[in-house]
N, C-alpha and C positions, 0 to 999 in steps of 0.2 A: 295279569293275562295268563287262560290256563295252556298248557302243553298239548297242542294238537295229536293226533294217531298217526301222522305222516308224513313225511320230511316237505312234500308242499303244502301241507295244510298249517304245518311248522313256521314255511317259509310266510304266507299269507297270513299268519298272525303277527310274526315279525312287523310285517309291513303295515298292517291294523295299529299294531303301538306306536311304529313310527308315525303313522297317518293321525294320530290323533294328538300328541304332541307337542306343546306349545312352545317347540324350538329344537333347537340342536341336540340329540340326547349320545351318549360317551354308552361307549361300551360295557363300561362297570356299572352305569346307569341300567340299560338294559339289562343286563343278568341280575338286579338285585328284583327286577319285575317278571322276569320271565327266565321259566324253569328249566333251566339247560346251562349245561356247561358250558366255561366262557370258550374253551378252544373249539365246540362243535357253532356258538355263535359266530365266532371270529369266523368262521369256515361258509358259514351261512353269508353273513352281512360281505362278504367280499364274494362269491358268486352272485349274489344279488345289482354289490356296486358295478361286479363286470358288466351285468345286463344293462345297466342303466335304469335300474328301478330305484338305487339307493344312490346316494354319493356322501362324500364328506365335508361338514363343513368347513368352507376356506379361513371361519374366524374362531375354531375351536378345534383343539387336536384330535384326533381320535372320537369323532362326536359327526353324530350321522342325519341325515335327513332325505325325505323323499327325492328320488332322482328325476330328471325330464321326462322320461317314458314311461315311469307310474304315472306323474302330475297329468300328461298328452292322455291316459288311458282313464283315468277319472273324468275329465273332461269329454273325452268322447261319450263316457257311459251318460252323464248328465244329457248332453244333446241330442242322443240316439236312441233315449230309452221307449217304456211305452207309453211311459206320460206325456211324451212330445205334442201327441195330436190333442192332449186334453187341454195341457198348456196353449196350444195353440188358440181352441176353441175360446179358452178365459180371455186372451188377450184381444178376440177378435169382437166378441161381446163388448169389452171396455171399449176398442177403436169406435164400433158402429154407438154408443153410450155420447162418446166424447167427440168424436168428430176429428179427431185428430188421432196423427201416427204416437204409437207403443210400443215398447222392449221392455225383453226380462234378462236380465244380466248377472253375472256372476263375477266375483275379483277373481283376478286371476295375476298373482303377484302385484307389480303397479300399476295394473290395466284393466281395462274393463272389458271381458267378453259377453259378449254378444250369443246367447243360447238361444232366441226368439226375437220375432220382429214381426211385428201387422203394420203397414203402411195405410192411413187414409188417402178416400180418393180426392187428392189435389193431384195438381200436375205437377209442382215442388216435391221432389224427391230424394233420398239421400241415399247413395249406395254403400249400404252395410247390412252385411246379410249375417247370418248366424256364422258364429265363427271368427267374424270381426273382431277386432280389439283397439282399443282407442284409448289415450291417457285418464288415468284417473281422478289426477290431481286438479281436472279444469270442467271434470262432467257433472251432472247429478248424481248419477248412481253412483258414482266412482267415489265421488266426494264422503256419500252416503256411506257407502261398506267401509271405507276408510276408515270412518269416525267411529261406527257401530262395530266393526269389529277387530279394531286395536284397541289396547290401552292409550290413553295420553301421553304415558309415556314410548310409546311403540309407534304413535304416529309422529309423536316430537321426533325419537329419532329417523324414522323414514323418511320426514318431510326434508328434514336435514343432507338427506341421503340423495334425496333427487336430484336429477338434473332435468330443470324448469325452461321449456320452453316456453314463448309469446305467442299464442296460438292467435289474437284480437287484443284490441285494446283492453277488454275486461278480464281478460287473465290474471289470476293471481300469481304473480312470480316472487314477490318476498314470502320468505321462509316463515315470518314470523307473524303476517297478516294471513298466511293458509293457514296455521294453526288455528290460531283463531277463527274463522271461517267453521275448520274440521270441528272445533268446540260447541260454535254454536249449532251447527248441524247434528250434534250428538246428542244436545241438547232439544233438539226442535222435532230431532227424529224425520225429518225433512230434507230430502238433498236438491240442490239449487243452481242450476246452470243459468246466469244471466247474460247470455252471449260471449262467454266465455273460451269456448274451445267451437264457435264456428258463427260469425259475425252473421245476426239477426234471427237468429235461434236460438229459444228459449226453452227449457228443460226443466221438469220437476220429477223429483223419484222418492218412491215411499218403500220401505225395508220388508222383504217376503222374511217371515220369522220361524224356527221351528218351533215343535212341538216346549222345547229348554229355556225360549224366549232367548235364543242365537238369532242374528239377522246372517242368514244363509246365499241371499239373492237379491235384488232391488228392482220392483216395476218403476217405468216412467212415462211420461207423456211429453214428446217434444211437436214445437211448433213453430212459425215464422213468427217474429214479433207482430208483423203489422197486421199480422189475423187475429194472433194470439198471444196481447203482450203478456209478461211474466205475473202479472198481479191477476188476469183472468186463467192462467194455469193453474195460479193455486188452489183456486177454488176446486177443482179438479181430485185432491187430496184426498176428500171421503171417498169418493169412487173407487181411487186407487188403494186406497187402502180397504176395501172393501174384495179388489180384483186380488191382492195380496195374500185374505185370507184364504180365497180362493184355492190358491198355487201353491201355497205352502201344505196344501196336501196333495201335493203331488211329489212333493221331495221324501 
């Protein structure tokens, strides 16, 4: 990382390294990447942790990661940008395509939020608007970003880590049949809600990718089984992924 002209332009690269990161990083860490002395860092990353942009991690001493109010400020830019209305557009094309309700969704730690939503016209409805968040462990999308973008070993321990609620009888609640699950969805590139987190509703999600071939987002298409059992969603799959490549230039 090189050495900004400014003590905020300093500070916002700070936060760029830490943002990019694949985990907790120690303060000696960052000084051997970026060009500053460790007591003007030390002096950096603690006005930063005051604001709430950085904190430290609870399972590493001295080892830092993005705070709530950078994470809440990334997320609002996502939802609020000017790709919103384009995004929109994509999803509403797919809805009137499919005939059924769509969302484009993002992880957001164990959860799944909710950046867009097109509702088809049935009278069945579901109240989740942008912004929502819902578990991961029992959705399509959720399933999906899970799989695609942890390691095995990163979902083995998250999975570990959870606490599983019974949302339906088709919830998966052991530890060691989600994995599996997450496996094979990593493998099928496919994410699969079979009534799982909301009895008679059936879900299918395919991974928005970047430009790096990162799965950044996931579109999906949910519906009532008895309209729209799960074997006629799948078919639904090219489209989506079709609506996919769509949106991922819009990121």
């Amino acid at each position: 990382m090189t050495t900004a002209d400014t003590p905020t332009l300093r500070a916002f690269a700070l936060l760029e390294h830490l943002v990019n990161a694949e985990g907790p990083v120690s303060l000696a860490d960052i000084a051997q990447d970026v060009d500053l002395p460790k007591p003007s860092l030390h002096r950096m990353l603690a006005s930063l942790e005051a604001g709430g942009l950085v904190i430290r991690d609870p399972g590493h001493k001295n080892a830092y990661v993005i705070g709530p109010r950078l994470a809440q400020l990334g997320l609002g830019v996502v939802m609020h940008s000017g790709a919103r209305r384009l995004r929109h557009a994509i999803l509403g094309r797919l809805v009137a395509d499919l005939g059924e309700t769509c969302n484009l969704t993002m992880l957001h730690e164990t959860e799944v939020l909710y950046l867009d939503r097109m509702e088809a016209p049935w009278p069945l409805r579901l109240d989740l608007k942008p912004g929502s968040k819902v578990p991961a462990y029992c959705t399509a999308s959720g399933k999906l970003l899970l799989a695609m973008m942890l390691s095995r070993e990163q979902r083995s321990a998250l999975v570990r880590a959870l606490k599983i609620e019974r949302f339906t009888p088709n919830t998966i609640t052991d530890p060691e049949m989600l994995e599996a699950e997450l496996d094979r969805t990593a493998h099928k590139r496919v994410g699969i809600d079979n009534e799982e987190f909301l009895a008679g509703i059936a879900c299918v999600a395919v991974p928005v990718m970047n430009k790096d071939g990162m799965s950044i987002a996931a579109i999906a298409v949910h519906a009532p089984v008895s309209r729209a059992p799960l074997s006629r969603s799948l078919e639904f799959v090219p489209r989506l992924q079709e609506a996919a490549r769509e949106l991922a230039n819009t990121f």
